[in-house]
N, C-alpha and C positions, 0 to 999 in steps of 0.2 A: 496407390498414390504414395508417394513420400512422404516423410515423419515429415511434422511440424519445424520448420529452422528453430522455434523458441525451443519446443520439448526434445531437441536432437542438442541445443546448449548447455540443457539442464541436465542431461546424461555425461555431459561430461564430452562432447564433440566440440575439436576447434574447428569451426567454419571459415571460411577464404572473406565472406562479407556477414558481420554483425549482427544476428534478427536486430529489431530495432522498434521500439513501443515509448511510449513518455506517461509521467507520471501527472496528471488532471488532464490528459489530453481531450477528453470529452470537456468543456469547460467554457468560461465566459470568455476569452480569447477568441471564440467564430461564435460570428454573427449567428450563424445556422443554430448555436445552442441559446441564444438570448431569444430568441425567436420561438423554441421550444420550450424555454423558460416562462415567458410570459404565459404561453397559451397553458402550461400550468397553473401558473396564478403563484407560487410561490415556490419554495425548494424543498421545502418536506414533499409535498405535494407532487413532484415532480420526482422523487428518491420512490414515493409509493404508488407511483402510478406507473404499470409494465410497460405498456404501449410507448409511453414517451421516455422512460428509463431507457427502455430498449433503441430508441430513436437515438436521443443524445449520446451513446455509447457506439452507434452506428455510425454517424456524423464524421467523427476524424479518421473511420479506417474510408469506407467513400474518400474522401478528400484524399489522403497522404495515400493509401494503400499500408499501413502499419500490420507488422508481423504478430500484434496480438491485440483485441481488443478489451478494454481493464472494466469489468460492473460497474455502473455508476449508482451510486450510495454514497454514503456518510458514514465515518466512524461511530460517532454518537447514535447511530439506529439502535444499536445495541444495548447500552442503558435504556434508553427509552422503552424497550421491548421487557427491560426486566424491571419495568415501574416506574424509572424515573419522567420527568417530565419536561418536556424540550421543543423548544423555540429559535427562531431567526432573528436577529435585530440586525433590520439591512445597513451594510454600510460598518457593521462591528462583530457579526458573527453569531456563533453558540451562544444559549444561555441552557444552564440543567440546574432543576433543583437538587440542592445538595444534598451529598451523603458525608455527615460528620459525627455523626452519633450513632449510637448501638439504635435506638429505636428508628430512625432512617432507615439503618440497613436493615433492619428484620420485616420493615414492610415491602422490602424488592421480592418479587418471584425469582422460585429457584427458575436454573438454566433454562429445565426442561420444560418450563412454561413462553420460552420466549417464540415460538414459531407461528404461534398464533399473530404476531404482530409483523414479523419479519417474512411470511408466506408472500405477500407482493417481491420482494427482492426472489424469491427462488423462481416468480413466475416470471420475472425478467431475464430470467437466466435461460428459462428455457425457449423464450424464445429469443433470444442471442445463440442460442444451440441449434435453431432452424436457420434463422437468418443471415447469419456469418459468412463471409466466401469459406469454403472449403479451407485454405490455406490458413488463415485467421487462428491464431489460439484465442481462446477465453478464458482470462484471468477474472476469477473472484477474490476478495478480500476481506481483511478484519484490521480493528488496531488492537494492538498487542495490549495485554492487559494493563501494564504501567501507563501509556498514554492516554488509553481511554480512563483511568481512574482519577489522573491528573484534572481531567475536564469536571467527574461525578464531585470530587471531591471540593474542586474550586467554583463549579457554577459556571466556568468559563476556561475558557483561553487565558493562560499565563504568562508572563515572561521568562520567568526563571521553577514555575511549577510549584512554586513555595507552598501553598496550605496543602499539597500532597506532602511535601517534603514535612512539615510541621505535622501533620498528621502522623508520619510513619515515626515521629521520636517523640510522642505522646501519647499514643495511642496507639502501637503497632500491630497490636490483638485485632484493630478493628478494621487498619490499615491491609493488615495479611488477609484479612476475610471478604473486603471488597475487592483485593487481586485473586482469591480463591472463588469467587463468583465470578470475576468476571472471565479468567480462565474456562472454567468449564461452559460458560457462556459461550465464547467464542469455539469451544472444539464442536460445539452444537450446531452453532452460525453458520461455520466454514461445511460440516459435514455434510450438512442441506444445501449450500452452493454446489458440494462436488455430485452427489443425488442428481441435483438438478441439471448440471452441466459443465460443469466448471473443471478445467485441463489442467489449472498449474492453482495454487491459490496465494496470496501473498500477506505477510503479516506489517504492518506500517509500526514501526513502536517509535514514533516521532523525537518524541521528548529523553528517548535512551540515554542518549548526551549527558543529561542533568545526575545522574545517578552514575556515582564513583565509588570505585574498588571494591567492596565487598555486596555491596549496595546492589553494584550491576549483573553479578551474578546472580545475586537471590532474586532481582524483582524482574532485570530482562533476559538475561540468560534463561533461569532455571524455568520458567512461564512458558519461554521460547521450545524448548526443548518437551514439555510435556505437551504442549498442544501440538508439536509435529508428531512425537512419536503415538498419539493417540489419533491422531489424524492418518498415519504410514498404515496403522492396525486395523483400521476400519475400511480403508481403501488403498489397497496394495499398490503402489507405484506411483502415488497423485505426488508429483512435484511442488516444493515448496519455496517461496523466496521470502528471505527473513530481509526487515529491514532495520536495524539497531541504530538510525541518524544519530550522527556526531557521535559514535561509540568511538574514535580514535582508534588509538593500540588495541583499544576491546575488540577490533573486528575481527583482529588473527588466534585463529580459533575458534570463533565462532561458529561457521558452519561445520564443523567437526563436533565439537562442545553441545549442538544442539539437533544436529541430524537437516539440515538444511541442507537443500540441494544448491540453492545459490544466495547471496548473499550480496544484498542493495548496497551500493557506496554514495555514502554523501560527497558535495566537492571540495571536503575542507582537508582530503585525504588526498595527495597526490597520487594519479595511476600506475607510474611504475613504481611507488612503494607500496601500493597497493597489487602491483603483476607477481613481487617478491614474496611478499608476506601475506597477502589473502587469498589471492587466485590459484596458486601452488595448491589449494585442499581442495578446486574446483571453481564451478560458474561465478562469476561475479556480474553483475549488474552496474549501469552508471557510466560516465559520473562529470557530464555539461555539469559546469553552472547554469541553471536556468534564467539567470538574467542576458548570455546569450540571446535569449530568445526575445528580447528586448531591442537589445544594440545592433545585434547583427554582424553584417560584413565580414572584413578580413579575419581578425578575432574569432568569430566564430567558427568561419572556414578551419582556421590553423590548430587551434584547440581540440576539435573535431576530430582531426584526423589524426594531432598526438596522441588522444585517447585509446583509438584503434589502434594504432601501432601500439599503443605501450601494452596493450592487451591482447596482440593477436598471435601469441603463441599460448594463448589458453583456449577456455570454454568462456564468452563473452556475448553479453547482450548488453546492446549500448540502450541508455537511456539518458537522464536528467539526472542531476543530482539531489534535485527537490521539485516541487509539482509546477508545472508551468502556471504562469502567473497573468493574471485578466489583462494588465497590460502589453503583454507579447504579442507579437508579429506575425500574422499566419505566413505569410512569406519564407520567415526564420526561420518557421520550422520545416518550410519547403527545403530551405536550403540547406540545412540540416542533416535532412534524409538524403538528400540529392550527393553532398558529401559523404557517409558513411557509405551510401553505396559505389562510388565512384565515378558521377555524374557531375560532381563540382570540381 
């Protein structure tokens, strides 16, 4: 059988049509996942139960036929797995108890205790590795160390990430120690996804954006680059996609800078300055606005396909620019796919 289209992009092959995956495609947008949602009873719930992980992750390649489908988990599994403590508040999100003190952090388990907590996610994984069509990549994931600490450190979702950012120029002893757990955390996380099944794995570091110049090397760069090449060493050839949202100018470079095979674009970056200056070193990812997937129509059609053109003298996988959002349009995304492939 032929290479996978996503893992034939990630080598560095320009293809004639796109692979093509979206980011929360499993998600409260089909019905078919609110349906699976309830009969869990809640979202942790539903993150640690295989059967129906498995289920929800199944749901939009069924539907669409997408070229890879993404683990469905949580970034926050991961603190959780190393002690902290973590909840839903419907309607507003995360909540984690904090880590802002030296006596906080010394009660987290090290990395190497987190598997006992996260073993449900790798048995989702495995069976996404029986159940998959053949053609299907499976994507596992993590969030990059800075994003996830953002949440440990604030209790929640921020606007601007301030009590990480306050943290790192008060305390940076302690700020560096919660990126240095949570680093090796994640090389742990991911290397038990690829064990279990996992073809490509991708790093989310959301809040990259918030962290300038020298900042962004040491907390997303340099994190970026040790959990790849530690990840390359353990498992020779597992494809990796770094996502550094709203890194701007930072992104050129990046996947050279950190040994990434492709490299997610947000959409606040235009694609052919992004064809010139990021895809020149390789795959890039991206980059709808996902409010697309709201509006629809012409717009979406037209956009669509500049994207593809602006990118199809590289190695390209189209997606979103950010995760599709509960109020989208399953439709949109029909039409979507239907465009990239050359059906619309």
């Amino acid at each position: 059988m032929a290479e996978k289209t996503i893992l034939r992009a990630l080598k560095g092959e320009v293809l004639p049509t796109p692979p093509i995956w979206m980011m929360r495609q499993a998600g409260r947008y089909l019905p078919e996942y609110k349906a699976t949602r309830a009969q869990a009873g809640d979202f942790l719930s539903l993150c640690y139960n295989p059967e129906l992980a498995a289920e929800v992750t199944l749901q939009p390649i069924r539907r669409y036929g997408f070229d890879a489908a993404i683990l469905f988990a949580d970034i926050l599994l991961l603190p959780q797995a190393l002690g902290a403590d973590l909840w839903f508040v419907t309607g507003e999100g995360p909540r984690l108890s904090t880590i802002t003190r030296q006596s906080e952090f010394d009660a987290l388990k090290p990395a190497s205790d987190v598997h006992e907590t996260l073993s449900p996610i790798y048995e989702t994984v495995k069976i996404l590795k029986r159940e998959l069509p053949a053609e299907t990549t499976l994507i596992g994931f993590a969030g990059a160390p800075w994003t996830v600490a953002t949440y440990m450190i604030a209790g929640r979702g921020t606007k601007d990430q301030g009590p990480a950012h306050a943290l790192k120029a008060e305390n940076r002893a302690l700020f560096e120690a919660i990126l240095e757990r949570l680093t090796e955390g994640t090389i742990e996380y991911l290397s038990k996804q690829i064990e279990a099944g996992a073809e490509v794995v991708k790093l989310f570091d959301s809040w990259a954006g918030s962290l300038k110049g020298e900042d962004f090397d040491r907390y997303a760069l340099a994190p970026a680059k040790r959990i790849i090449t530690e990840l390359k060493a353990r498992h020779p050839g597992i494809p990796v996609i770094a996502f550094p949202r709203e890194a701007g100018e930072k992104y050129v470079g990046f996947a050279k800078a950190t040994g990434a095979d492709c490299v997610a674009l947000d959409n606040s970056v235009a694609p052919e300055w992004a064809a010139a200056n990021v895809q020149v070193d390789g795959c890039v990812q991206g980059n709808l606005a996902s409010s697309h997937m709201v509006t629809g129509g012409e717009a979406l059609v037209r956009e669509t396909r500049e994207i593809v053109q602006a990118f199809s003298k590289g190695p390209h996988i189209f997606n979103l620019g950010h995760g599709i959002t509960p109020d989208a349009d399953p439709e949109n995304v029909q039409l979507m796919i239907d465009t990239v492939r050359g059906g619309a």
